[in-house]
C-alpha positions in Angstrom: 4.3 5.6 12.8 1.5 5.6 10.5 -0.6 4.4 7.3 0.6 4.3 3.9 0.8 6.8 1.6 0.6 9.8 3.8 0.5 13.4 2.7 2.6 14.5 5.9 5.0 12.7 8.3 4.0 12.3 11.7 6.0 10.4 14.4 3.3 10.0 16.7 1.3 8.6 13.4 -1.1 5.5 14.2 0.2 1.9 13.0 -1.8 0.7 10.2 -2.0 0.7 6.4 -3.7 1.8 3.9 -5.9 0.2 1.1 -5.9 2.3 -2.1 -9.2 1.7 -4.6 -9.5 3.7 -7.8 -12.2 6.5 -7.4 -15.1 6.1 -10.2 -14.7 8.8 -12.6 -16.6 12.1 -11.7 -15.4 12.0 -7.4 -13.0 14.5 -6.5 -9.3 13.9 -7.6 -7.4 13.4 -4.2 -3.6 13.4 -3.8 -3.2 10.1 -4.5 -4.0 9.4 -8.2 -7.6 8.8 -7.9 -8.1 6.3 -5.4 -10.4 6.1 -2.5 -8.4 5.7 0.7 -9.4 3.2 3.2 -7.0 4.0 6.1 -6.6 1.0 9.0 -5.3 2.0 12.4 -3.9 -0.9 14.6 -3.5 1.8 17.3 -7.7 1.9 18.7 -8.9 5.3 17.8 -5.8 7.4 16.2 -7.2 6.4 12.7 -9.3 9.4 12.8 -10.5 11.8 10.1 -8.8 14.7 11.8 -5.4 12.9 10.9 -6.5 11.6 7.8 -8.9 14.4 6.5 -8.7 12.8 3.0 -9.5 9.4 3.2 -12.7 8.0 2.2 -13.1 5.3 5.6 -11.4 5.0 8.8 -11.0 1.3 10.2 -9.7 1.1 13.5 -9.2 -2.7 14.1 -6.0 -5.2 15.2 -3.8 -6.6 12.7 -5.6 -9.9 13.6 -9.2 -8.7 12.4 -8.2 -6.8 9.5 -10.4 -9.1 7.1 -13.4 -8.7 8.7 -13.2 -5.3 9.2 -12.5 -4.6 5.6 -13.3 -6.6 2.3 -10.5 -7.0 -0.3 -10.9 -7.1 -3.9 -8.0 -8.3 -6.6 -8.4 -4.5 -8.0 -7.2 -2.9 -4.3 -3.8 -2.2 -4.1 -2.6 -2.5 -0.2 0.4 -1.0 1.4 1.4 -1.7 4.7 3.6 1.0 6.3 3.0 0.1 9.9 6.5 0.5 10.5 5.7 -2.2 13.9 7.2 -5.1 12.5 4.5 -7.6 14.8 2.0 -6.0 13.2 3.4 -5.8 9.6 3.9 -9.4 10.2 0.4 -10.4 11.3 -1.1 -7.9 8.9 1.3 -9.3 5.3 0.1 -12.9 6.4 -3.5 -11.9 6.7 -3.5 -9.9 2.9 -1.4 -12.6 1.9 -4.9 -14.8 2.5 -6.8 -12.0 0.4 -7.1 -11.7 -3.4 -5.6 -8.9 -4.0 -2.8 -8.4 -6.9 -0.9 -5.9 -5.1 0.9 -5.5 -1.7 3.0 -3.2 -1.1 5.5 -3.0 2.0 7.3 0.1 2.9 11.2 -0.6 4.8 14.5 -1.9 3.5 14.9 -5.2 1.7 16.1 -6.6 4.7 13.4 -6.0 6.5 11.1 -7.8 4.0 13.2 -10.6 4.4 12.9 -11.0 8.4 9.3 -10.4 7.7 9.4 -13.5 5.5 11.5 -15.7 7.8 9.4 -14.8 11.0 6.4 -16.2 8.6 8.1 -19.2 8.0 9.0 -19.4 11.4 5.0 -19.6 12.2 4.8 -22.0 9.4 3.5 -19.7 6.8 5.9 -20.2 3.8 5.5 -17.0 1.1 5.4 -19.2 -1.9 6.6 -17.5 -5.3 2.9 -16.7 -6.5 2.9 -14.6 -3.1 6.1 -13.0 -3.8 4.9 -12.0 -7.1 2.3 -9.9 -5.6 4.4 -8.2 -2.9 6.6 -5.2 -3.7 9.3 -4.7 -1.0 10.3 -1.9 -0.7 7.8 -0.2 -2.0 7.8 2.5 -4.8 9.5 4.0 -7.3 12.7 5.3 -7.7 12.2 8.8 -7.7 15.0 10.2 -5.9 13.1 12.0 -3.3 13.3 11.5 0.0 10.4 14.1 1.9 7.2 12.3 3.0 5.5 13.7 0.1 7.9 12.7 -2.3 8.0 9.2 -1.1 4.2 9.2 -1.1 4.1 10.3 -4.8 6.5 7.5 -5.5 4.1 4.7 -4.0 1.5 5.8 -5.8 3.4 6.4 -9.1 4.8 2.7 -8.6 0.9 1.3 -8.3 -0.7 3.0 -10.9 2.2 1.1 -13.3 1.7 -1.9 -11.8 -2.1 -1.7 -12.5 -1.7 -0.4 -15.9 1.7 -3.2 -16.8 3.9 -0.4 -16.9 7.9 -0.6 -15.7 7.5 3.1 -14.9 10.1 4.1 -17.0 10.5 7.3 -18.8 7.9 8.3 -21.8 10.8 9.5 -24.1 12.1 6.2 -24.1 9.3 4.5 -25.2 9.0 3.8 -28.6 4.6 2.9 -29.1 1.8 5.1 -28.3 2.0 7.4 -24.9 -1.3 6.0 -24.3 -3.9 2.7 -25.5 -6.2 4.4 -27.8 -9.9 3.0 -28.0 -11.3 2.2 -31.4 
């Protein structure tokens, strides 16, 4: 299986995930709300710009060297959608270590939860700061169930994360649609 967030479903896909960064303004909108893609392949060279035509930097690395391969910020939202559960597990603990606000993991609740006990397992506890940060499963409830759809609905769920949003429906808000700037 394959990186996060992808435009097409592939079952030969590479293990990996995907780092989402907000594209400065003025850089060409992509179909993920305006980040710049890092994709990560665990699986040697499979991360490759013909299979990921759209993202800004391939990584091919091992769950273990992630960090040094790529430098986190708090602003990156990562999602891990491996779907190897050795390397989900290696890779969580390692962004766990990182500052960033957001990880996402794609799979069934239960799934984060054996993720969870295997870190305990190792000794790594995921303490309730942690599980603040982590959003398993990850997206938004949008009903679809296509790769695209499902791709739509990660992004969707961190771009309101990022702006404090629920990611509720406009009419039922009752302030401004958007912040306005004095």
């Amino acid at each position: 299986m394959g990186p996060a967030v992808r435009r097409t479903r592939d079952a030969a896909a590479p293990a990996g995930r995907r780092e989402l960064r907000r594209r400065p303004p003025g850089r060409r909108s992509g179909p993920v709300g305006g980040f710049r893609e890092t994709v990560v392949g665990f699986s040697g060279g499979r991360a490759t710009t013909e299979r990921f035509p759209r993202a800004d930097r391939m990584v091919a690395t091992s769950p273990r060297d992630m960090r040094g391969a790529v430098c986190f910020e708090s602003s990156d939202p990562v999602v891990l959608t491996t779907h190897n559960f050795v390397d989900d597990l290696v890779a969580l603990g390692d962004v766990l270590a990182t500052p960033v606000a957001y990880v996402g993991v794609i799979g069934p609740p239960d799934r984060f939860d054996r993720l969870r006990d295997a870190l305990a397992s190792d000794g790594r506890e995921i303490d309730e700061a942690e599980r603040e940060r982590i959003s398993a499963p990850v997206s938004l409830d949008l009903g679809g169930g296509s790769p695209y759809q499902v791709a739509h609905s990660i992004v969707a769920e961190v771009l309101a994360v990022q702006n404090d949003r629920d990611g509720g429906h406009l009419r039922s808000s009752t302030g401004p649609i958007h912040a306005r700037e004095d």
